[in-house]
N, C-alpha and C positions, 0 to 999 in steps of 0.2 A: 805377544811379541817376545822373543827370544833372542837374549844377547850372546852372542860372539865374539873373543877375544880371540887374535889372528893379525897376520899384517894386509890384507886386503879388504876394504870395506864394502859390501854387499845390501841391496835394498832388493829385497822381496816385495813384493802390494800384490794382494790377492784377492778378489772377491768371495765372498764364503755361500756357496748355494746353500749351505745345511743351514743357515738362516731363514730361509724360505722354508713353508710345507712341503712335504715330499709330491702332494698336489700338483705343485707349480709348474711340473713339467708336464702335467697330463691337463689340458683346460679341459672343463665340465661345464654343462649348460645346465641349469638349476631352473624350475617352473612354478609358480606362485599362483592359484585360482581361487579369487577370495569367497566362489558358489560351490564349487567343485573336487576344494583341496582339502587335503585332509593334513597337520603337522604331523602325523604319525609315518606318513609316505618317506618314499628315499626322497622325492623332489626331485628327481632325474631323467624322467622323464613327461612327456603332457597327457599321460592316463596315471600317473601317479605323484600329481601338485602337493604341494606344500600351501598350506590355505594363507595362514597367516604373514604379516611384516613381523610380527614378535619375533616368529622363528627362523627369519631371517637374520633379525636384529642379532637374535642370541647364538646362532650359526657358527664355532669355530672352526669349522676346515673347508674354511674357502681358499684357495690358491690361486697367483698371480693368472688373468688371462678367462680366469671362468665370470660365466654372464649369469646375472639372476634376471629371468625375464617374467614380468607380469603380464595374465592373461588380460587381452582386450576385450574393452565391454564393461569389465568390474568396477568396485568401489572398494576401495579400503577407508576407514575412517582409524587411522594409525600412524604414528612416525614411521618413516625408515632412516634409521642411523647406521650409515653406512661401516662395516664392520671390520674394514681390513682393505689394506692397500694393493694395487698393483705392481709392477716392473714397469721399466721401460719396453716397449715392444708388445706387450702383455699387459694390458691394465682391467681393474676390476670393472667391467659392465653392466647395469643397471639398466635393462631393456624392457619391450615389450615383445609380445608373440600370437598369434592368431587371429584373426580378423576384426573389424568392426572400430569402434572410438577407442582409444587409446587409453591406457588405465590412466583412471585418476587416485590422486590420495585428499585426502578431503580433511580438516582438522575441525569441521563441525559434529558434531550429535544431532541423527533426526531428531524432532523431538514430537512426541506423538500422545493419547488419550487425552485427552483435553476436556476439562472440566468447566461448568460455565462460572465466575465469578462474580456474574449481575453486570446491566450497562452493556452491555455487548465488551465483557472484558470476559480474557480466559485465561484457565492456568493449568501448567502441567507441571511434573517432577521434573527438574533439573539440578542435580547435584551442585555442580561446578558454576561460578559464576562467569558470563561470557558478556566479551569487550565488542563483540556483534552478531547480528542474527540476520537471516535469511529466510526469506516470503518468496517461495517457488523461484526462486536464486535473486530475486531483488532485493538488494541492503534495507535494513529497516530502522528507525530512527528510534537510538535512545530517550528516555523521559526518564525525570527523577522519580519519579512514583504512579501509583496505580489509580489516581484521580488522574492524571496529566495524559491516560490513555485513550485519546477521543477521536483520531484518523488511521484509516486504514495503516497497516504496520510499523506500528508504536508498539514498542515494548518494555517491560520494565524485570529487572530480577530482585526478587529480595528471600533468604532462608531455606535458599531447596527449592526454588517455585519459580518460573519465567511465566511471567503475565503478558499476555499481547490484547490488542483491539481487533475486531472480526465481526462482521455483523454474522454471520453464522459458525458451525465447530468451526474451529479450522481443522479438523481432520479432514471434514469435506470440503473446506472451500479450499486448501490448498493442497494441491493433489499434485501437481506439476514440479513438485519437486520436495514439496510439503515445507516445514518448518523448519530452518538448520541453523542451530547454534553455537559458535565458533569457543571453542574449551580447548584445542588440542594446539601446539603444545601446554603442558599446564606450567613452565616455567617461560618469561617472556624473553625476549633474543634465544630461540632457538628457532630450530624448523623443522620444517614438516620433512623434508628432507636435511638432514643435518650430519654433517662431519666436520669434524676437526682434525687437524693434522695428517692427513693424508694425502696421498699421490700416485699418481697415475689411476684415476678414476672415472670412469664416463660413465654419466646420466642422458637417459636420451629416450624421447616418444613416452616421457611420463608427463603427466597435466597433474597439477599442482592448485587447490584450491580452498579457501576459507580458513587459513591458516589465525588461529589467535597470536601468530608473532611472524614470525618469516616464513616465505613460502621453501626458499631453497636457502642453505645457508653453508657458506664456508668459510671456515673457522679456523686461523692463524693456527700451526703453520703446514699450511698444504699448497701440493707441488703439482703440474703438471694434473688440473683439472677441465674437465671439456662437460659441460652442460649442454645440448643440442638436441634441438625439435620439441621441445616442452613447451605448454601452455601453461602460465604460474600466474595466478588474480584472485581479486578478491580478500589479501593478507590484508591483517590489521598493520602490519609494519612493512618493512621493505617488499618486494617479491622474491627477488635475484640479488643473495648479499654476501661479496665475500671482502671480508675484514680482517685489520693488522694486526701483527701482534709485536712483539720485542724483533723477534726475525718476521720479517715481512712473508708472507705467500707471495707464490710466483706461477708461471704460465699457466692463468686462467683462462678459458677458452669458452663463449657464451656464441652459440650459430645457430640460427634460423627459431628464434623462440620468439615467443608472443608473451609481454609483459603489461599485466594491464590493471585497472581496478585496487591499485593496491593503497598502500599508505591509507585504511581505512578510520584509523584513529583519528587522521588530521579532517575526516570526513564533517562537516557541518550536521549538527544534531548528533554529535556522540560526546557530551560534553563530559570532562572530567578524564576523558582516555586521551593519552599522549601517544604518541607513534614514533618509529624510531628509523633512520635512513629512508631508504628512499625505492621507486621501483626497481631500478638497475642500478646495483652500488658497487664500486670499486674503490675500497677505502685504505691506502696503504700499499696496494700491491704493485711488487714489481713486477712484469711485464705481465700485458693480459690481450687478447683481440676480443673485438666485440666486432659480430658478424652476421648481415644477414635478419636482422633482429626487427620486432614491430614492437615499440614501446608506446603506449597511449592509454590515454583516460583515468593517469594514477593522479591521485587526491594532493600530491608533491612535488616536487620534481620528478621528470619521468628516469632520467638518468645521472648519475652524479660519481664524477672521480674528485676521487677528494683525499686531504690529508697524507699528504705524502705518494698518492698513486703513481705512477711513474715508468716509461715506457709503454705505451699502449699506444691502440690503434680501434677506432670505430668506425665502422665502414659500411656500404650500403646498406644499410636499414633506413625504419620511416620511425619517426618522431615527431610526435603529434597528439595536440590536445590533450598535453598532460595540463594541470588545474595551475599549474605555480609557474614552473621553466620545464622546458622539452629537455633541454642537456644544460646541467650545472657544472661548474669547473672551479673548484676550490681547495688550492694549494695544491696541487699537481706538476709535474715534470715530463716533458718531451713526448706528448701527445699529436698524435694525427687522428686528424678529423676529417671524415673523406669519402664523396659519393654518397650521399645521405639526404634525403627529402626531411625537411625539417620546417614544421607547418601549423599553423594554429591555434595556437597558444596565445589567447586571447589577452589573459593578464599580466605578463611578464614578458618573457624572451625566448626567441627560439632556443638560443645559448646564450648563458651570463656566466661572468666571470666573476668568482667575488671572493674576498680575502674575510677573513673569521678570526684569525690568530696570529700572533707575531712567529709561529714557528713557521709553518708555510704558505710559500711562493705560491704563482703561475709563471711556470717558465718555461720555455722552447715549443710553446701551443700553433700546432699547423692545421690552418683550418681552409681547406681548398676543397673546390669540383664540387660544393655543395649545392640545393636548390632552399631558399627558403621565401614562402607567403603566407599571409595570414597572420601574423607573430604581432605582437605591440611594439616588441622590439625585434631585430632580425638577431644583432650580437650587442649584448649589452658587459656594461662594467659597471662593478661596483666597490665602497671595502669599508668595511665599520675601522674603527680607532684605535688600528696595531699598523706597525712598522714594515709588514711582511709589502712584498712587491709584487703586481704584474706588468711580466716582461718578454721583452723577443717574441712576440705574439706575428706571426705571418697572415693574414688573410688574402688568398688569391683568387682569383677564378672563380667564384661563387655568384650566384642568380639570387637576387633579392624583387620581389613581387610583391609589390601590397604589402607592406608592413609600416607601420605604423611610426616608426623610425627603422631603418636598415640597420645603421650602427649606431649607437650612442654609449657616453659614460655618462653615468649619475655624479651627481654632484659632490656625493661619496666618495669618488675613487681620485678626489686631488690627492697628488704628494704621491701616491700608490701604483705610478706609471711610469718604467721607466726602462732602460735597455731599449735595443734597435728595434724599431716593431714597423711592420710595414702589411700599409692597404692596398693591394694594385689587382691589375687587371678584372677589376668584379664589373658587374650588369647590376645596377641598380634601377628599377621602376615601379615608381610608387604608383602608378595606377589614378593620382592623387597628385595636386599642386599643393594639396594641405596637409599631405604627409612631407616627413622629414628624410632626407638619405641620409646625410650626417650630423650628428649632433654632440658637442661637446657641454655637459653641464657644470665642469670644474673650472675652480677657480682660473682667471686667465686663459681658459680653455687650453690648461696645461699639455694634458693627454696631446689635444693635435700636435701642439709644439714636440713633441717629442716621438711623432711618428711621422714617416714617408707614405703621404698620401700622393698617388699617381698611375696614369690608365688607367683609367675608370671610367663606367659609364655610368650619364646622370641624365634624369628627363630633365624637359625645358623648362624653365618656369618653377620647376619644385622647389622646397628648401633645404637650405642646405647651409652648413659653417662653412664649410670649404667643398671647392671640385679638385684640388691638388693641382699637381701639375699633366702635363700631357692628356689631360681629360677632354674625352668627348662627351658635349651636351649635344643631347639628340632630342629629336621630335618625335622617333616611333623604330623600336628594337626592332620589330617586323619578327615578332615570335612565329611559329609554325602555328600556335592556339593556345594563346595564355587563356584563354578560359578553361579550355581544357588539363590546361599545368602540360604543356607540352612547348616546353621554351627552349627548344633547339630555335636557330637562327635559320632564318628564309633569308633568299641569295639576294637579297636586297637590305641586308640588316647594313650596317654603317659601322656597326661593334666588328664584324670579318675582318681581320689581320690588323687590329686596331692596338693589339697589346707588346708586351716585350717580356723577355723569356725571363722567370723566375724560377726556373728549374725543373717544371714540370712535363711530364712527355706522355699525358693522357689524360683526356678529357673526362663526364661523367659515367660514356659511353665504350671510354676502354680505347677511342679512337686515338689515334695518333695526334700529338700537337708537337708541329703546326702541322696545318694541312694544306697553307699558304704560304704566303711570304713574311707571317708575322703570327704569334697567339692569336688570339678570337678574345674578345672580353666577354665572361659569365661561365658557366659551366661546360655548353657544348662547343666542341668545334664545328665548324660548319667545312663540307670540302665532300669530294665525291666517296672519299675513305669513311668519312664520317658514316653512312647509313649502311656501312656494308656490315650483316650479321651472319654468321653461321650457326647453322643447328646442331646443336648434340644430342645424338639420340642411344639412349641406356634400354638396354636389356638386361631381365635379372628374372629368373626362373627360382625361387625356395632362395629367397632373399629377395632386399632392398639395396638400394640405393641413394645416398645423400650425397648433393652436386652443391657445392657453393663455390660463384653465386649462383645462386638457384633463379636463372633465366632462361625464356625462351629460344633467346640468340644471342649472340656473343661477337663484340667484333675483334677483329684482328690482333691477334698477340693477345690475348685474354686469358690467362692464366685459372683454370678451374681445378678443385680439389672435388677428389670423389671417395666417397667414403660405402664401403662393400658391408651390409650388414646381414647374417646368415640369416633364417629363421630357425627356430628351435630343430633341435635336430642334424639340422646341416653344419655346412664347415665353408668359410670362402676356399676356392684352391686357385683361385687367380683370372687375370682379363685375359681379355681376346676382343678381336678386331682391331681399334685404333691404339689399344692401349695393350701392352702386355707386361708378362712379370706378376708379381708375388706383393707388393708393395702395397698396402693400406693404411691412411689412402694413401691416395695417389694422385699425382698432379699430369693436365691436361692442359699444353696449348692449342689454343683453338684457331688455327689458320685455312681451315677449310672445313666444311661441313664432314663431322667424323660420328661411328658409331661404334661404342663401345658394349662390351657385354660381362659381364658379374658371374664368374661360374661358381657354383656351389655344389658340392658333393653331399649323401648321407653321412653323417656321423657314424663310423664302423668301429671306431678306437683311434687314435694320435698316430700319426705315420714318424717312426724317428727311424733316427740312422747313428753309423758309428764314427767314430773318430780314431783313428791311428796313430800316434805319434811318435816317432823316432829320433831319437838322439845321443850321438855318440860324443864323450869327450865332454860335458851338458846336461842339462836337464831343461823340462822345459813345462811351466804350469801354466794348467788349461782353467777360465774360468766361463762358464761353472765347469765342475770339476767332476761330469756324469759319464755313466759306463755308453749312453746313448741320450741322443736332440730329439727333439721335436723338430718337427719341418719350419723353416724357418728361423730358427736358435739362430743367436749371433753368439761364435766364442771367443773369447781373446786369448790367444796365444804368446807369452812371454817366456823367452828362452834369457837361458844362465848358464853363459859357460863356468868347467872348473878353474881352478886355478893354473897357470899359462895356458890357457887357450883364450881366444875372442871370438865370439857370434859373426859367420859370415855371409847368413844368408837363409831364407825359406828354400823348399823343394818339392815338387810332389803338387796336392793340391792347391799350396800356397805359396807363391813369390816374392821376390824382393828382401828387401834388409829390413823393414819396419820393426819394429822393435817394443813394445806389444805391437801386435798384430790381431785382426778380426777376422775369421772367418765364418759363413755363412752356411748354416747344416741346412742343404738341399738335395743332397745323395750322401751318400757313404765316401769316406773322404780319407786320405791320409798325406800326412803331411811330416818332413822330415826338416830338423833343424842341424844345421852343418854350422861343423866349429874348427877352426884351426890353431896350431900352434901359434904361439905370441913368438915376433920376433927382436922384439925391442921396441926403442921408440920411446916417443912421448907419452907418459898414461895420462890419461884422459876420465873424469868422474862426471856425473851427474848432482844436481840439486834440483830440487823439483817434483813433480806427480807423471810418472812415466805410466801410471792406469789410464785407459780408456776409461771414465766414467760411464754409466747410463745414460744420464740427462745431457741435456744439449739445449743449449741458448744462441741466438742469430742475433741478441741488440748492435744495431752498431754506432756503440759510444766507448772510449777509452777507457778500458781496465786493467787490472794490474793484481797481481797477488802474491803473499811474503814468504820467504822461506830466510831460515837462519844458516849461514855458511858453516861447514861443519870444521873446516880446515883454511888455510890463509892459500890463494892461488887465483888465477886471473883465469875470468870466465871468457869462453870464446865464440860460443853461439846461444841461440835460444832457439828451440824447438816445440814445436805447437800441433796439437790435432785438429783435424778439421774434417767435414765433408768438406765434397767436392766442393769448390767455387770461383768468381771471378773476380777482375780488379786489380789492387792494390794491399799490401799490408806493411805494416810497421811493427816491429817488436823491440822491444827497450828495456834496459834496468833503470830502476832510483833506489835512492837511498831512502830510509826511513827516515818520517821526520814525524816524532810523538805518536806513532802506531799507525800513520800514512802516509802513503810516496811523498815523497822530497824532491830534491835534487836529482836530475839526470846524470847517473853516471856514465851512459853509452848507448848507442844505439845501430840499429841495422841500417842499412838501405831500404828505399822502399823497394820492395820487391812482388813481382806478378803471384797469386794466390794458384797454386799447384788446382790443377781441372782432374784430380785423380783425389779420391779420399785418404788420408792416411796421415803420421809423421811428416810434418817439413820443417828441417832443419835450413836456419838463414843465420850467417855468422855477423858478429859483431864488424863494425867499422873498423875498431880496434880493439885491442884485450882491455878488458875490468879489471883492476887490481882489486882484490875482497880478502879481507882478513877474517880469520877464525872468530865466531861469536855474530858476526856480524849479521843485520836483516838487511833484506834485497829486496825490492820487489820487481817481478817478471811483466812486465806491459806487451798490451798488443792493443790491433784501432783495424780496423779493416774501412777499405773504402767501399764495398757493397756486402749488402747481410750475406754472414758466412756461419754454418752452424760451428759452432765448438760445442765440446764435452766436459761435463759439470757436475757435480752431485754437491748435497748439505755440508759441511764440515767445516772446522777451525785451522789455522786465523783464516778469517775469512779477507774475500776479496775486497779491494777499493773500485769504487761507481764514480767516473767524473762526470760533470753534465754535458760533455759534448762529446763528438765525434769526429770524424775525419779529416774533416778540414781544418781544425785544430793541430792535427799531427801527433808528433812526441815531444812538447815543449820544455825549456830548461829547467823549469819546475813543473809538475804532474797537476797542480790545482786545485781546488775546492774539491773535496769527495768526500762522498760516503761510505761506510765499513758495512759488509751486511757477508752471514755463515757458510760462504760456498768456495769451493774448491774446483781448480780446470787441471784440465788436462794441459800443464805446460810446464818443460825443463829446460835448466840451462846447461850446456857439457863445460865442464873448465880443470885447466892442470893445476892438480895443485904445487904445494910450494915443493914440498920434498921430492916431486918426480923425480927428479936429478939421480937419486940414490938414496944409501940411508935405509934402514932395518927399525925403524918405529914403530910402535906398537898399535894398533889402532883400533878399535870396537866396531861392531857391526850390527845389522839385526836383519833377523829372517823371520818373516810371519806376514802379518796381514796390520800395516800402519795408517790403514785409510778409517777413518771413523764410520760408518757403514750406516745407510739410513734404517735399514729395517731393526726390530727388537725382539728380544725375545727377554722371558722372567720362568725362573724355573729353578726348581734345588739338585736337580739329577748332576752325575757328573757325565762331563764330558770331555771330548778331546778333539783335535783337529791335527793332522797329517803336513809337516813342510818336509823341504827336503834342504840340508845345510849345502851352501854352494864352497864349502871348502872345511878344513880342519881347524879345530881350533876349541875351546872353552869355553861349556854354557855358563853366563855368570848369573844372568837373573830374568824374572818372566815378568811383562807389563798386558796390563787387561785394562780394554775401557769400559765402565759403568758409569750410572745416572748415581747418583746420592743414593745410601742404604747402609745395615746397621750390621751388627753380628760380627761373624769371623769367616775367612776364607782361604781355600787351600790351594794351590798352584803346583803342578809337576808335572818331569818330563818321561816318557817312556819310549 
């Protein structure tokens, strides 16, 4: 950054492409064949692989957008640690390629020549000592020693040697998959797949297994990760585990994966080895979806947010026959639970709630449209001897079948229940006059006392603390075939228009609610809208196709994302039929039976185009700042006029006043920035982040972020980026109070959210008076999810825990501080407009703290252009902590 001494103050933000590889605009398909490859190859093509994960691992010139795909079929017995980050729009890929099962990576040792040790015991070399072993992929049970080995696959390790029991070698008797002993990683909390600090990354069609620690692991602080279509089983610890750190990870992305067998340490007969998380963990992170997902048969909890997790959402997946709880929920915030078969969990609960620590809650937990049988409990609570709370808990609409109590608290969770929490509209049927629907085990059966139990349905005769109020006690739900687990409602149920609206406008089916004159109690709506589905039908020639959710029919208004995956070699270049455009993925209403089609081209080189830009009287910087795009580039365009002139508009291939501005490299393009003379008037300044970020976030809960006023003057609007969307918005100042919002100093009208992407500027009620020195912070609250633009950086933002119904209240409330930056400014005059020749400082460079790194001694330089005259005084550079001495200058 470069200071300027001048009378007009100027803010350059730049994004810096030279930060990236020069890679980054050319994406490469990379090929891995762990029979076939050879590390000496380019890797670039599928007659000339790359054998090894090593030489992946060690790989520096990967570039944003390039896919490393491993050949199907193989085995790796190796980590992959992921090497290097993506962009937005572009993120690193971690695929598969060519026919047949799907690579796996495996963190066992065959282990093979077997020697006899007497007894029908035997022993082979093994180096490393391993916390489980594998008899033709059946877990084998530990023993403290080699007398203790007397049933089929018992094993013991002691000195370089794995002893097992066998009544013959086992070279021959176990042939099916032979002997496999879990060593890899060799340090514990890692994974077989492992990154730290990364973003924009997608793992996807890798199968993950026999891990001595995690199966998949991500690692504080990473952005913008999507795990999808992987098999992960068999870890001695978590499967799927991404964990906090001082800055929390964020947009974790976990669809259509199979999480099973894990947590093998807590496994019975592995005495002495501990385990650590859980099959599916989300521990700490801010926003994550869980989608699409089959968790079952892990040795612990099958799934668990926990410790601070917060905004998420898990949605149709099955949960079932995890050993301890199907879904744990401990100290978490503003969760949806939704559309999920949740079943069989014989010892615990389908879902328990349970508090561990005085630092976190359960708070804003929404848990509807679910199905659960077979559980001991269906939702249980519970909380050892801290202070923390569960609260605002909603349960609606959910089908309970056969469990063994539907809802209960343990006796545990007195004192530990409190805020608005409400039971309504569920189908309870136990199947059972000697099972429980409700049950409270706390003192005074506190817990009910302090929740709305109402609409609900209860069998006759069963038990129960309470039926609440407006409850129907019925004699028979009239399921379609509760044996079958098909508990849609027959047109004789008595539960049909029996509820009242708690805000929800779809069943577990996607159907409309109501479909009567009233909600339905339990999951499905019943009504003629209810069974109507349509088919989507995908075509994809030299690629795939990833549809979630991944169903056969879809009813009305069903919103499906489809995800376009090349095969090596090719390139997507876009849909046709129902669906067109360039966009991956891409989102599909489903209102009529539609067929869409996935075109892929050969890989011939990157198709780019140019850019033109003209500006007279201005200047105008393009980020990234290249001589030509790749198809699809997004660039932003921010124009600066000189001194007496003002910015009045795009022309050419780009319209409008926005100010940066995005445009899309899809042909060859030019585009002209017009400037006119100043005529007077009021001047008008900025405070704020006028960059487009990369990232982009949808929560809708009130947030807010600080800027320090540079001069004393009254702010008159606040300005915000968005995609398109609908509704409502609110945008606000407060004041600071101890390094988070305070006090409201002003606010806008609610105002309709612009249906066009870009800049919208919405003025204040009235002007903010803001003195020099002073911190602010910018609020917004949307009333339906609207994407904004975001990236890492200081002071970061304030998190309230609520959302739009809430508003913009006179003080901002309870929140948390965590390192991210938006896209949002306020304009305000300052004091001196009037007149006056003051002296004032300025800076021209690039002031955004930039996620990507680089370390290196070369010199270098970077290219501004000054938007007026005036005097260099001094140069600022951001680094990480480092020693030595350093040189700065300007040329």
């Amino acid at each position: 950054m470069v200071m300027i001494e001048g009378k007009t103050k100027y803010l350059v933000s730049t994004v810096l492409c030279v930060l990236l590889s020069q890679a980054a605009c050319f994406a490469t398909d990379y090929y891995v064949d762990a029979s076939a490859g050879n590390d000496v190859n380019s890797g670039r093509s599928t007659t000339t692989p790359w054998r090894t994960l090593a030489k992946v691992n060690s790989y520096t010139g990967f570039a944003a957008g390039d896919r490393i795909l491993l050949q199907r079929g193989r085995t790796w017995r190796e980590q992959l640690t992921v090497p290097r980050s993506g962009v937005s729009g572009s993120p690193i890929v971690f695929g598969a390629y060519g026919t047949g099962n799907k690579p796996m990576l495996k963190g066992s040792a065959l282990v093979t020549n077997w020697g006899s040790a007497g007894s029908n015991r035997w022993s082979a070399s093994l180096g490393a000592a391993p916390n489980q072993v594998f008899f033709n992929g059946v877990r084998g049970t530990k023993k403290g020693g080699t007398s203790s080995l007397t049933a089929a696959r018992d094993w013991y390790w002691s000195s370089g040697a794995l002893y097992v029991y066998s009544a013959s070698n086992p070279d021959s008797a176990y042939t099916g998959g032979g002997i496999e002993a879990s060593v890899r990683p060799s340090t514990r909390t890692f994974g077989i797949i492992h990154m730290a600090g990364r973003e924009y990354v997608t793992i996807q069609d890798i199968d993950v297994s026999q891990s001595a620690s995690y199966g998949i692991y991500i690692r504080p602080t990473s952005r913008y990760i999507t795990v999808r279509g992987c098999d992960v089983g068999h870890s001695l610890d978590g499967g799927i585990v991404a964990s906090t750190g001082s800055t929390p990870s964020t947009q974790i992305t976990v669809e259509n994966c199979s999480v099973h067998h894990n947590n093998g340490g807590f496994k019975e007969g592995a005495p002495g080895v501990a385990t650590y998380h859980e099959g599916l963990t989300m521990e700490g992170i801010d926003g994550f979806t869980i989608r699409g997902v089959q968790v079952y048969a892990n040795y612990m909890e099958g799934v668990n947010f926990k410790r601070g997790a917060r905004n998420g959402v898990i949605e149709n997946s099955l949960l079932y026959a995890n050993a301890l709880i199907n879904q744990y929920i401990e100290g978490a915030t503003n969760i949806q639970i939704r559309y999920n078969k949740i079943y069989d969990c014989t010892y615990n609960a389908g879902i328990e709630f349970g508090l561990e620590t005085n630092t976190y809650s359960n708070d804003a937990i929404k848990i509807y449209d679910n199905l659960f049988w077979g559980n001991s409990g269906g939702i249980s609570f519970w909380s050892s001897s801290v202070t923390a709370q569960t609260k605002n808990i909603s349960i609606y609409n959910n089908t309970f079948f056969n469990n063994w109590e539907a809802i209960r608290w343990k006796s545990g969770a007195t004192d530990n229940y409190s805020g608005a929490n409400y039971i309504k509209n569920n189908l309870i049927w136990q199947n059972s006059t000697s099972n429980w629907a409700i049950r409270d085990y706390t003192s005074g059966r506190q817990a009910l006392s302090r929740t709305t139990v109402a609409y609900n349905a209860f069998q006759q005769g069963a038990a129960t603390d309470t039926t609440g109020s407006s409850a129907k006690v019925i004699s028979n739900p009239y399921f379609v075939n509760a044996g079958s687990r098909d508990f849609h409602l027959g047109n004789s149920s008595p539960c049909i228009n029996a509820g009242t609206s708690v805000g929800l406008t779809r069943d577990f089916d996607g159907a409309a609610v109501p479909q009567g004159s009233g909600p339905d109690l339990g999951a499905y709506e019943y009504g003629s809208g209810a069974a109507t589905g349509y088919a989507l039908t995908i075509s994809a020639a030299n690629g795939t196709v990833t549809k979630s959710p991944n169903q056969t029919s879809y009813a009305s208004g069903t919103s499906v994302s489809l995800q376009a995956t090349p095969n090596g070699g090719y390139r997507f270049t876009g849909w046709s039929g129902d669906l067109t455009g360039t966009t991956n993925p891409a989102t599909l209403v489903m209102n009529s039976n539609k067929s869409v089609t996935a075109n892929f081209a050969a890989s011939t080189g990157s198709t780019t185009y140019t850019l033109t830009v003209s500006a007279t009287n201005g200047t105008v910087t393009r980020t990234p700042n290249q001589s030509s795009y790749t198809s699809g580039t997004s660039v932003s365009l921010q124009a600066m006029p000189n001194s007496g002139y003002t910015f009045t508009g795009w022309s050419g291939a780009l319209t409008g006043t926005a100010n940066p501005a995005t445009l899309v490299m899809n042909s060859n393009k030019s585009v002209t920035a017009n400037f006119a003379a100043s005529t007077g008037g009021t001047t008008t300044k900025k405070v704020g982040n006028t960059t487009v970020f990369s990232g982009s976030t949808s929560l809708q809960i009130r947030r807010a972020v600080p800027y320090t006023m540079a001069e004393t003057g009254q702010l008159r609007s606040i300005t915000i980026y968005h995609e398109a969307g609908s509704g409502q918005m609110l945008l606000a100042v407060y004041a600071d109070s101890s390094g988070k919002p305070g006090a409201r100093l002003g606010a806008t009208n609610s105002t309709t959210v612009s249906s066009a992407a870009g800049w919208q500027t919405v003025a204040l009620q009235s002007p903010v008076s803001v003195s020099a020195g002073q911190k602010i912070w910018l609020a917004w609250v949307f009333q339906n999810a609207v994407v904004i633009h975001a990236t890492e950086g200081t002071p970061g933002r304030a998190d309230s825990t609520v959302g739009w119904s809430s508003g913009m209240p006179t003080t901002f409330g309870t929140s948390t501080v965590g390192n991210y930056i938006y896209s949002i400014y306020a304009t305000y005059t300052p004091a001196s407009a009037g007149g006056g020749t003051s002296t004032t400082s300025g800076t021209v460079g690039t002031t955004t703290v930039l996620s990507s790194i680089t370390k290196d001694t070369n010199r270098r330089a970077m290219a501004y252009t000054a938007p007026g005259a005036g005097q260099l005084q001094s140069m600022s550079i951001y680094h990480q902590a480092g020693s030595g001495q350093m040189i700065l200058g300007v040329y």
